[in-house]
SERO-4910 file (N, C-alpha, C, O; in steps of 0.05 Angstrom, whole numbers):
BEGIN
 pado doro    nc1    nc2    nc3   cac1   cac2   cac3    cc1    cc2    cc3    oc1    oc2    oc3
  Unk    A     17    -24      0      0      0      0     18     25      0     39     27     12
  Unk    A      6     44    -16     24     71    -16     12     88     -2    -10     88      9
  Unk    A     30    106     -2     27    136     20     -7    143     13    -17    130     -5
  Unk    A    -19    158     24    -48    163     17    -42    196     13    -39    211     33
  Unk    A    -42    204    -10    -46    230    -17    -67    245     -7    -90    236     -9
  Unk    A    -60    276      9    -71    291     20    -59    317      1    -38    319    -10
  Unk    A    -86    337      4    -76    365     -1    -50    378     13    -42    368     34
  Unk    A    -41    394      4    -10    407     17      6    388     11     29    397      7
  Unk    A      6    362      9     35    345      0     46    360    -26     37    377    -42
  Unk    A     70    346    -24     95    350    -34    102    321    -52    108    299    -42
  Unk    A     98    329    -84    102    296    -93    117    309   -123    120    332   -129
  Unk    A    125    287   -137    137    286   -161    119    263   -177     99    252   -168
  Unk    A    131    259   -204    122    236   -216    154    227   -228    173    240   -221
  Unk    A    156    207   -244    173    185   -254    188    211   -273    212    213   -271
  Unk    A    172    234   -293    191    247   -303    188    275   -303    197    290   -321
  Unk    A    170    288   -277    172    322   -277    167    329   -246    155    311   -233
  Unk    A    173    347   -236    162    353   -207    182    373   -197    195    387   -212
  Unk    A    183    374   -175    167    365   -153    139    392   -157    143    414   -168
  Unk    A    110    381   -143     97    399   -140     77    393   -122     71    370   -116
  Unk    A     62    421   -108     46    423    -84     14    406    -91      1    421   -105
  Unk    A      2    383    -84    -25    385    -85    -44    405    -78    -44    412    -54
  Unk    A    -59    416    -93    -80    437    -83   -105    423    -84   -121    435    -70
  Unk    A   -115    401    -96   -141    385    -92   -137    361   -113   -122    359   -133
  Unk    A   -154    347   -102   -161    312   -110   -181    305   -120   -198    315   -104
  Unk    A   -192    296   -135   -212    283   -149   -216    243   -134   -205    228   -150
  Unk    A   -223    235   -121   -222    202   -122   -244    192   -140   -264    204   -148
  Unk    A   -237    168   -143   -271    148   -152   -275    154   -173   -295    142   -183
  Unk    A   -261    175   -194   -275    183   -221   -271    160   -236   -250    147   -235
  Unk    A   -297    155   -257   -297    137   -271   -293    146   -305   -289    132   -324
  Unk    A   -295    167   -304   -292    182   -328   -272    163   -353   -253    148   -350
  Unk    A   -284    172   -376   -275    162   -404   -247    163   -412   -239    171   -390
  Unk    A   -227    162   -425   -197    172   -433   -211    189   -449   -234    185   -457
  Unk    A   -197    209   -454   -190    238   -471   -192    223   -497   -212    224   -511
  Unk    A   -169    207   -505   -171    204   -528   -195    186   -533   -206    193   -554
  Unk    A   -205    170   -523   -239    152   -529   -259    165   -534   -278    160   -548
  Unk    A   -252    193   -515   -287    211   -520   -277    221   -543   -293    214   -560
  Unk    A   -260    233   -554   -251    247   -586   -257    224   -606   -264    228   -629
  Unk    A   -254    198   -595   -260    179   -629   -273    152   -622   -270    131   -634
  Unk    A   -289    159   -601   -320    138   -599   -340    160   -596   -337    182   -585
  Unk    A   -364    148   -608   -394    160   -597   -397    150   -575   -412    164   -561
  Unk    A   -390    133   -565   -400    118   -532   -376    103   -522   -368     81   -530
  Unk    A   -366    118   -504   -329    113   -499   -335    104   -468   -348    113   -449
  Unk    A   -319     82   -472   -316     59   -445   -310     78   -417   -289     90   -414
  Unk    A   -330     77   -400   -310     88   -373   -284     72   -360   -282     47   -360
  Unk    A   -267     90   -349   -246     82   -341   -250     63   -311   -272     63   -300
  Unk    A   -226     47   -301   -223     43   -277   -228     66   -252   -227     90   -258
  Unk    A   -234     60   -224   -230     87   -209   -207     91   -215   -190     74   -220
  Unk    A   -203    125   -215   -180    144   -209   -182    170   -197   -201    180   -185
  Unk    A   -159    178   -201   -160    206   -187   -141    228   -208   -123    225   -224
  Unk    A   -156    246   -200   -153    268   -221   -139    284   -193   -149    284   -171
  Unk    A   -112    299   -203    -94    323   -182    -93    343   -192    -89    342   -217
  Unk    A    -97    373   -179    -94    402   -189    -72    400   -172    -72    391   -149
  Unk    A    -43    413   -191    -16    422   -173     -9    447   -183    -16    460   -203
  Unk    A      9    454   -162     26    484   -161     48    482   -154     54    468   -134
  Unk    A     72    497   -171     95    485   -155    101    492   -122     85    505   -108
  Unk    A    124    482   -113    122    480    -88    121    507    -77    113    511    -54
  Unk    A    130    530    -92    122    558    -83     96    562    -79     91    572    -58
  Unk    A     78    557    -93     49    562   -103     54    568   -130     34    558   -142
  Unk    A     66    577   -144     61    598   -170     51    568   -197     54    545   -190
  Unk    A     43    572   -216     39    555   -238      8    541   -229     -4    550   -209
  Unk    A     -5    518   -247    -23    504   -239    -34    486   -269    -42    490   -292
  Unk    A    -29    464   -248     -7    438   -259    -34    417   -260    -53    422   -245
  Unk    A    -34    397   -275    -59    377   -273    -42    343   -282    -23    341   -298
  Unk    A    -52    326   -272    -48    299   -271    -67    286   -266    -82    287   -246
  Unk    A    -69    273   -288   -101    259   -290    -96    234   -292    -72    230   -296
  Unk    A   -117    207   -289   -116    182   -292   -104    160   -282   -105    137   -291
  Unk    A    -86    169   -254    -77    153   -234    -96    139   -208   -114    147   -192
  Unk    A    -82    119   -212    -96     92   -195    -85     99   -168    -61    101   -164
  Unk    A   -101    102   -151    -93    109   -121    -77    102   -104    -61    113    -90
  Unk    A    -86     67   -110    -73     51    -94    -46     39   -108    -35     22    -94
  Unk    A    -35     44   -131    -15     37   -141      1     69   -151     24     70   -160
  Unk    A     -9     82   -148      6    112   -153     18    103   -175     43    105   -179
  Unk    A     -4     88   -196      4     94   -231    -12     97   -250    -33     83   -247
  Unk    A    -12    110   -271    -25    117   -287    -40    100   -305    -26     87   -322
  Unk    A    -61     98   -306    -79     81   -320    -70     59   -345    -66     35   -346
  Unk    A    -68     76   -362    -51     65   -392    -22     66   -391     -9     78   -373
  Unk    A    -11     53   -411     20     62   -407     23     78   -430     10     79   -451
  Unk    A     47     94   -419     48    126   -421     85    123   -437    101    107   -429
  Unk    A     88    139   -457    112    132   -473    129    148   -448    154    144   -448
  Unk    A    118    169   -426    144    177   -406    150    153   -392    172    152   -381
  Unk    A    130    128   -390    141    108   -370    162     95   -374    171     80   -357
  Unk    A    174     98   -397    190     84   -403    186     63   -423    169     47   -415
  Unk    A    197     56   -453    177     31   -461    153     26   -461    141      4   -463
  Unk    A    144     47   -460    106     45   -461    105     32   -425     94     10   -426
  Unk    A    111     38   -403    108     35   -385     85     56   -367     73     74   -377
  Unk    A     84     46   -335     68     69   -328     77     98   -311     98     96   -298
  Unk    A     69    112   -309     72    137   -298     65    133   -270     45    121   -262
  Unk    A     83    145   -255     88    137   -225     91    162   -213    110    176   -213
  Unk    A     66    167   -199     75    189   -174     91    189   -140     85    173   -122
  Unk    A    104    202   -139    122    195   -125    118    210    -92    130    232    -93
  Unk    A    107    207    -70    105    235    -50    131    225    -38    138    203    -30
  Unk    A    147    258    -40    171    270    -31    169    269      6    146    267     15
  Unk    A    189    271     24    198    273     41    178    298     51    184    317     37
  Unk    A    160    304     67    139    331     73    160    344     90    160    368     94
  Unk    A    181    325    101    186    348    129    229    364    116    243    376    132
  Unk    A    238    360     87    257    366     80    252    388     57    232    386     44
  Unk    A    269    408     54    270    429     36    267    414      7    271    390      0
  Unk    A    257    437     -7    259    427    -39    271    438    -57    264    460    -65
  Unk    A    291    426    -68    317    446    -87    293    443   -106    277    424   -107
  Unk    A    295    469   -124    277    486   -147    304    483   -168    298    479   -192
  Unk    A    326    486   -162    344    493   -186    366    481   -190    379    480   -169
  Unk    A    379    466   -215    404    458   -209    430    470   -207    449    455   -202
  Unk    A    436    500   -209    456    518   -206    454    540   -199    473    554   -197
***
């Protein structure tokens, strides 16, 4: 079982981050993006959860859609996973600073 995502955490994914949760979506059963564009009647998805982020300052506002809760991975596989792998959110350390820059 993974960490249970709360608002105010501090998380990354497999290839961008780090950023602030500002709200959660659970339980959505909603369609893929690409199914509702090229079906008339597009399969609902597994539960997931839909994230609004900001970086860890606040500033920007960031979205991550179609992750499985309980596996903190992304529904389909995603060409960032690697190999057509899946997308992995990652929650960061809450109680350590967050380097923003590499120089």
């Amino acid at each position: 079982m993974s960490v249970k995502l709360e608002k105010g955490m501090l998380i990354k994914t497999n290839y961008s981050g780090p950023y602030r949760i500002l709200d959660i979506e659970r339980g959505c059963t909603c369609s893929s993006y690409l199914d509702e564009l090229n079906m008339d009647d597009p399969p609902q998805q597994p539960k997931h959860m839909h994230l609004v982020l900001t970086r860890p300052d606040g500033t920007g506002r960031f979205w991550l859609n179609y992750f499985i809760e309980e596996t903190m991975e992304s529904i389909g596989p995603t060409i960032c996973g690697g190999e057509w792998g899946h997308d992995r959110i990652i929650a960061l350390d809450q109680d350590k600073p967050v380097q923003m820059e590499l120089f």
